[in-house]
C-alpha positions in Angstrom: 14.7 8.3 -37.1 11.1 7.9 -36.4 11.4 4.4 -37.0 14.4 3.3 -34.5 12.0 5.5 -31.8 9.3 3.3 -32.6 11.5 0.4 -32.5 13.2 1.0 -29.2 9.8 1.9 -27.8 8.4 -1.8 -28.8 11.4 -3.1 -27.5 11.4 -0.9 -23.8 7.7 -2.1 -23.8 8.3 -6.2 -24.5 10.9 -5.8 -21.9 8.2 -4.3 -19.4 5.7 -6.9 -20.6 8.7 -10.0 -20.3 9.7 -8.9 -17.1 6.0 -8.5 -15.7 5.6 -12.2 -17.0 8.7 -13.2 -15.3 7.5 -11.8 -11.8 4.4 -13.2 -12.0 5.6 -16.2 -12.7 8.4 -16.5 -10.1 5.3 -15.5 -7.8 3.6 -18.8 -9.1 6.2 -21.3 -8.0 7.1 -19.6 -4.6 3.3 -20.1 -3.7 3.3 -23.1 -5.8 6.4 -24.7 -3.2 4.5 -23.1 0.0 1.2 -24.7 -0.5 3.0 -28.1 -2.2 4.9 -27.9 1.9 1.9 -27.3 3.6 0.2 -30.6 1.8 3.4 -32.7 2.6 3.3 -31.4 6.2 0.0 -31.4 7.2 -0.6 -27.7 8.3 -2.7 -25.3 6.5 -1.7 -22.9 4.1 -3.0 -19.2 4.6 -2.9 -16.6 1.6 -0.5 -13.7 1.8 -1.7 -11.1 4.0 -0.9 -7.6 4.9 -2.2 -6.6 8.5 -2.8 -3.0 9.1 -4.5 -1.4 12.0 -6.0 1.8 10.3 -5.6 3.5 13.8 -2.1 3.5 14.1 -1.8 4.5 10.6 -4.1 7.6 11.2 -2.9 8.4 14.0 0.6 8.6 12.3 -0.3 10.9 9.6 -2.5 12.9 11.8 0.7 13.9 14.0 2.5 14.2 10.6 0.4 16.9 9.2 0.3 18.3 13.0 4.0 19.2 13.0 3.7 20.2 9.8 1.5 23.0 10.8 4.1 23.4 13.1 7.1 24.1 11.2 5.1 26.5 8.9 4.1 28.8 11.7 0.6 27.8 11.7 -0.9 27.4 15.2 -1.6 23.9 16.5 -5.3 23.4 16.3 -7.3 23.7 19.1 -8.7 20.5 21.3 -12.7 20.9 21.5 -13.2 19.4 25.1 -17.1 20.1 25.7 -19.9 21.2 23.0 -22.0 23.5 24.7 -23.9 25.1 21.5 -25.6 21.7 20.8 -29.6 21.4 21.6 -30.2 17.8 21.5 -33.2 17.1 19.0 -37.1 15.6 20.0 
């Protein structure tokens, strides 16, 4: 018994492994094609990006966890407008 769990765990792993090799490699000729296009037409190839403006995002989950304060009966948090406490140092 032990030995068909160790078998069908080398085989659930080589499956992993084949099919991380397969990705990777189907990854390869998609950017292989792209940059082979951009040679034959002349325009530069950029790299894959991912644009993210970390404002947006914050501000997102900021208002998230807000009404989630919300919805558990928790008060929303108070807006400090003006600091009045504050001696400036010399």
């Amino acid at each position: 018994m032990r030995f068909l769990l160790r078998l069908l765990l080398v085989a659930a792993g080589l499956v992993f492994a084949l099919s991380l090799i397969f990705a990777m490699a189907l990854l390869l000729i998609v950017w292989s094609v792209r940059a082979l296009w951009g040679k034959l037409t002349g325009r530069p190839v950029n790299p894959f990006d991912m644009r993210m403006n970390l404002r947006v995002e914050f501000d997102r989950v900021f208002k998230k966890a807000q009404r989630g304060d919300m919805a558990a009966g928790k008060p929303p948090r108070r807006v400090v407008e003006n600091v009045t406490d504050v001696e400036p140092k010399r």
